[in-house]
Structures are given as C-alpha cells and as structure tokens.
C-alpha distance (Angstrom), angle and dihedral (degrees) to the residues before:
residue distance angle dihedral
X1 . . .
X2 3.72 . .
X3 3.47 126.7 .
X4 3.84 85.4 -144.7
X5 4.09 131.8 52.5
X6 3.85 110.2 -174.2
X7 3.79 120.8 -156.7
X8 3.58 116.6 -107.0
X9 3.99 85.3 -118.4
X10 3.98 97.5 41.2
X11 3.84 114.7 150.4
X12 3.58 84.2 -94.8
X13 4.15 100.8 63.4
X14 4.05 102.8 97.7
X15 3.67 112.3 155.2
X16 4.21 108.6 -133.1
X17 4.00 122.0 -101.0
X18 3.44 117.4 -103.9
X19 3.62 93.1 -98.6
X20 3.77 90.9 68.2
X21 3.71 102.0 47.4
X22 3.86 105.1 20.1
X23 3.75 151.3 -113.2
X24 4.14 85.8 -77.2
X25 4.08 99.3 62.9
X26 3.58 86.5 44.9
X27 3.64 98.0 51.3
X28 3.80 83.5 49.4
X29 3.95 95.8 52.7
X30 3.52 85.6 45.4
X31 3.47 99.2 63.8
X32 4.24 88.2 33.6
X33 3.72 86.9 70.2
X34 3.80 99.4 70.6
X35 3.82 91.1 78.9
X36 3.66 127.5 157.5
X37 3.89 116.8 -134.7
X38 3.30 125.7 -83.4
X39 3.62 91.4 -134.8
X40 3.94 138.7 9.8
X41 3.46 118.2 -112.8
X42 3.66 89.4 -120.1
X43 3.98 88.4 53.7
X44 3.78 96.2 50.8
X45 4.21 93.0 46.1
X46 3.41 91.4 50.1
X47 4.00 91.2 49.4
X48 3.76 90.2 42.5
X49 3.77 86.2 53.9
X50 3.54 97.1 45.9
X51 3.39 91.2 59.5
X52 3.87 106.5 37.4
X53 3.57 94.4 22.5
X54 3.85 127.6 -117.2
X55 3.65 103.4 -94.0
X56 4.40 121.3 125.8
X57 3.37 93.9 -87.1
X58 3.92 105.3 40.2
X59 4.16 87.2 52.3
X60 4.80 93.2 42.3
X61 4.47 71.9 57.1
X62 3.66 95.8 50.0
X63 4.04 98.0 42.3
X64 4.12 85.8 47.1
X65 3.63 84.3 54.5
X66 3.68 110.7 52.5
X67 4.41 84.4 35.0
X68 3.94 85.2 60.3
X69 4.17 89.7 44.5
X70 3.69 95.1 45.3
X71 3.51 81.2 58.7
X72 4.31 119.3 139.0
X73 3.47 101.4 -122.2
X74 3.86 90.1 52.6
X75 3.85 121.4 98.5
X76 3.77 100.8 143.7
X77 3.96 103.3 17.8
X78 4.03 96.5 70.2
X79 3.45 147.9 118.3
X80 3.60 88.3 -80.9
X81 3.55 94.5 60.9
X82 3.94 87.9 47.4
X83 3.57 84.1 53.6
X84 3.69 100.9 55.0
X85 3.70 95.5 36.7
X86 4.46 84.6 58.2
X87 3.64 91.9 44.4
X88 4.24 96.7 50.9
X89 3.73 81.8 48.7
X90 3.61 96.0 62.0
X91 4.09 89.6 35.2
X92 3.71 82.0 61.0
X93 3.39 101.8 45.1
X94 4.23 97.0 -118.7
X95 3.63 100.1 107.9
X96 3.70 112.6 137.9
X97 3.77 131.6 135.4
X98 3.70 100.6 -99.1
X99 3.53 86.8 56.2
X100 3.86 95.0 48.8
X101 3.55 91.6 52.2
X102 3.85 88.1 48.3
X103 3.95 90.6 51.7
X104 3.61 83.6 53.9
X105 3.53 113.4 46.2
X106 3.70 101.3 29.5
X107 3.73 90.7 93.5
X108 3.87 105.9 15.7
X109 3.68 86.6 117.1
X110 3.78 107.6 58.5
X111 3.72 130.5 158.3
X112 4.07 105.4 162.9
X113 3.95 108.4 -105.0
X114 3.90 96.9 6.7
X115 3.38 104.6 149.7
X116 4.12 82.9 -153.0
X117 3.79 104.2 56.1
X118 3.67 92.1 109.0
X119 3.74 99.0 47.5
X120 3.80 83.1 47.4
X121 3.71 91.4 52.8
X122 3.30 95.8 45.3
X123 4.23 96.3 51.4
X124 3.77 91.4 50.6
X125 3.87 93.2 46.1
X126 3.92 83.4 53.5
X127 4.20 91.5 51.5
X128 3.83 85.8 46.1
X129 3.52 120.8 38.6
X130 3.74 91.0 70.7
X131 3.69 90.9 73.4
X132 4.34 83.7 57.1
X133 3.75 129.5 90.9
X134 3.73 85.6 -112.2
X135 3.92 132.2 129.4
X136 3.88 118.0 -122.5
X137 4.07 88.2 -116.1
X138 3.55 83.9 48.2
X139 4.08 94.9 54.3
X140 4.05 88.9 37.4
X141 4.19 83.2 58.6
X142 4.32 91.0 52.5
X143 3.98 89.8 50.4
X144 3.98 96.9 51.6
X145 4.27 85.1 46.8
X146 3.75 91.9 48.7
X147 3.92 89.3 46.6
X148 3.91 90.1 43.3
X149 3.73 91.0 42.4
X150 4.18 88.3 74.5
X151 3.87 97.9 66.5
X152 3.87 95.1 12.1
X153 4.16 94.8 -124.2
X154 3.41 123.0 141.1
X155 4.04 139.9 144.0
X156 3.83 91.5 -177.9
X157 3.91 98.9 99.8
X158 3.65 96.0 -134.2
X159 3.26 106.1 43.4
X160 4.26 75.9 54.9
X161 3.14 95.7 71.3
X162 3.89 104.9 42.1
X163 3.78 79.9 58.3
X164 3.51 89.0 57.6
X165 3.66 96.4 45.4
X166 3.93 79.2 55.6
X167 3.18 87.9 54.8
X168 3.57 108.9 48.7
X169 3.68 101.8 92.2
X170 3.45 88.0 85.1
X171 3.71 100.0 66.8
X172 4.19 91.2 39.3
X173 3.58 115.8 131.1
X174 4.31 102.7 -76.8
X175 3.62 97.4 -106.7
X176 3.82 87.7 53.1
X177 4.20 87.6 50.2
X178 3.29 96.5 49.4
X179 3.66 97.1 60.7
X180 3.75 91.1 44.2
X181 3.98 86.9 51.7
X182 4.37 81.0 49.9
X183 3.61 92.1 43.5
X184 3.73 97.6 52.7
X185 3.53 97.0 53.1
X186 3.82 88.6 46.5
X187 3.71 77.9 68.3
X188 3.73 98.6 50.4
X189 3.88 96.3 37.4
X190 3.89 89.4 128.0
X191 3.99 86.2 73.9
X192 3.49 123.6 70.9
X193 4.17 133.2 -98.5
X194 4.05 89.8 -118.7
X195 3.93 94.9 47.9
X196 4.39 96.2 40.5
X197 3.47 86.0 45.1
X198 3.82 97.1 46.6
X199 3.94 89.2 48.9
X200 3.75 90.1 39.8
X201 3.79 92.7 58.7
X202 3.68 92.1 50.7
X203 3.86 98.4 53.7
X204 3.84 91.0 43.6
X205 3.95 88.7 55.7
X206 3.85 92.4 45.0
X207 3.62 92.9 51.8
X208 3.97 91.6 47.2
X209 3.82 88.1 50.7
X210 4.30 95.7 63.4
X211 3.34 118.6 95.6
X212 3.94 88.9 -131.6
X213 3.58 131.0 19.4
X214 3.32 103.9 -166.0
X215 3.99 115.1 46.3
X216 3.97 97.3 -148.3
X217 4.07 125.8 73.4
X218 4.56 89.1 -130.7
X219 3.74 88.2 58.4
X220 3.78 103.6 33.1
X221 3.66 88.6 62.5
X222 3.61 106.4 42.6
X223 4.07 96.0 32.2
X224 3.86 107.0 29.9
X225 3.66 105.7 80.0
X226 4.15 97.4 37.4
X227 3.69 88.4 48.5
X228 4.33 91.7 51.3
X229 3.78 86.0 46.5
X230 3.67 99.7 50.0
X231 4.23 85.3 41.8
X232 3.52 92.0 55.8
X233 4.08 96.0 40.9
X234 3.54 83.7 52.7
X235 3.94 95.1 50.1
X236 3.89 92.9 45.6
X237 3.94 84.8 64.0
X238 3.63 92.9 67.3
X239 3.65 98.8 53.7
C-alpha cells in the first residue's frame, strides 16, 4: 500500500499538448465537451433538500455552494463533478447525508495547486454545517473525509469509499477521462506544457505502481482495470 494517495486533480495532473498525443485525442475531447448535465438543477435541489431539508438556512448553504463551483478558475472542480460524484453514490448503494455533504464541501474551496484547499474546505464546512439537518457525529464524519481527501488515506471504511468515489474519474469510460485530463489543465494553464507534463508523468507512474487503486472491494472491481488502461494510454502519449 502506498504511503501516498494523490488526488486525481493534484498540482501534478496536466493533460499533454497536442503535439504529444495527436490531432485524434483532441478531436475526440473536442467533441466530449458538449455534455449534457448529469443532473437538472431541479433534480439536485430537490436531493440537496432531501437530505438537509428545505428550510432558509439549508437552501442560503446550497446557493453558496454551487456560486463557489461555478466559479472561473474551475474547469474540472464543478457542479458536474458534484453531480457525478452523488449519482455513483447512489449507483453504489452509499448514499447518505454525511456523505452528500462530504461530496459537496470537500472541494468548495479551490484555488488550483493550493496546498490549503482542504484545510479551507474543511473550516468553512465547520461554519456551515450547523445551519444543515445534520447530526454532530454526522458533521465530525465530513471533516475527517475532507482532511483524508488531501493524500487519499484512510482505514475508516467510509471515509474509504468517498475516497474512492473521488477517485473514480480515473476508471470513467475514456472519452469521459480525457476531458477530465483537458479540464484539469484548464485549471493549471498558468504553468507550462513541459512542467504539467513532467509532473503529470510522475503521478500517472505512481498510481500504476500500487497494488490497488481504489481501497474498497465495489470500486476495485468495477473501476480498477478502466482506470490502469486509461493511465497507461495516457503515459504511451508521452513517449
């Protein structure tokens, strides 16, 4: 096991230029980024009320959160990825509030390669949650994931597999990766081709060197072997 998880979106995730991978992939993530939503905004209010009720408070929360994800300097860190991070939760069968609010907090601060967006997170989660329909256990659970969303360890079981859901853009479908890939370096365009795609390099070889990617059995078997594929298709286009 490694000592050290990186986030999908660590400062090191550029996606390569052009040059590297070709006019082909590019064509492809072109056509990738005329996506529908994942979900309406009348399906995720409803779920967000369902689950931290629809009361003043609970909906001045929700509007602060999709404001700070509709944010400029996002590209991967959005609503959509809030979106497909609730629905895999309910496709696995893990949905619960505590997770919900974890899914949406754990990156509602976000400055690309702040070394602090997950302490950030994690402080205005604490100001906020007390306005939610959520127990104090329950809010004591969404701190430890945002802390353990930063280096992605974990032996709590729970807090396992909302690192996995993290995780599981990796072993999407490769149409769906490579406009992640895009996205991300969207987000880091103020640093160069040669140093994203040095840094991008290393973190696709460190995750290709675990034993497991994902830490629980649900997404080990349906993500593992997609996400190595799409790694190491990746890789190959910077040789």
């Amino acid at each position: 096991m490694p000592t050290h998880r990186p986030r999908p979106h660590d400062p090191a995730p550029p996606w390569p230029t052009p040059e590297m991978l070709g006019a082909a992939v590019f064509w492809v993530h072109t056509v990738a980024m005329a996506h529908a939503p994942v979900m309406t905004d009348d399906t995720r209010r409803a779920r967000w009320c369902e689950a931290f009720g629809a009361h003043e408070n609970s909906i001045m929360v929700y509007n602060d959160l999709c404001t700070r994800m509709s944010e400029p300097q996002r590209f991967y860190h959005t609503l959509e990825h809030v979106d497909e991070l609730l629905t895999l939760a309910t496709d696995a069968g893990i949905d619960s509030p505590w997770l919900d609010a974890a899914i949406w907090f754990h990156d509602a601060v976000y400055t690309p390669g702040d070394g602090d967006n997950e302490a950030a997170s994690a402080r205005l989660a604490t100001r906020t949650m007390a306005r939610l329909s959520l127990t104090d256990d329950a809010q004591a659970h969404v701190i430890t994931a945002i802390h353990a969303s930063k280096d992605h360890k974990s032996t709590d079981p729970d807090v396992m597999a909302f690192l996995d859901l993290d995780m599981a853009i990796l072993g999407s479908p490769p149409g769906r990766y490579i406009r992640y890939a895009a996205d991300v370096r969207r987000e880091f365009g103020h640093i160069s081709d040669w140093r994203f795609g040095m840094g991008r390099k290393q973190f696709l070889k460190g995750c290709l060197k675990r034993k497991h990617i994902y830490l629980t059995p649900w997404f080990h078997e349906r993500f593992e072997a997609q996400a190595r594929a799409n790694m190491q298709a990746e890789l190959k286009g910077f040789s």
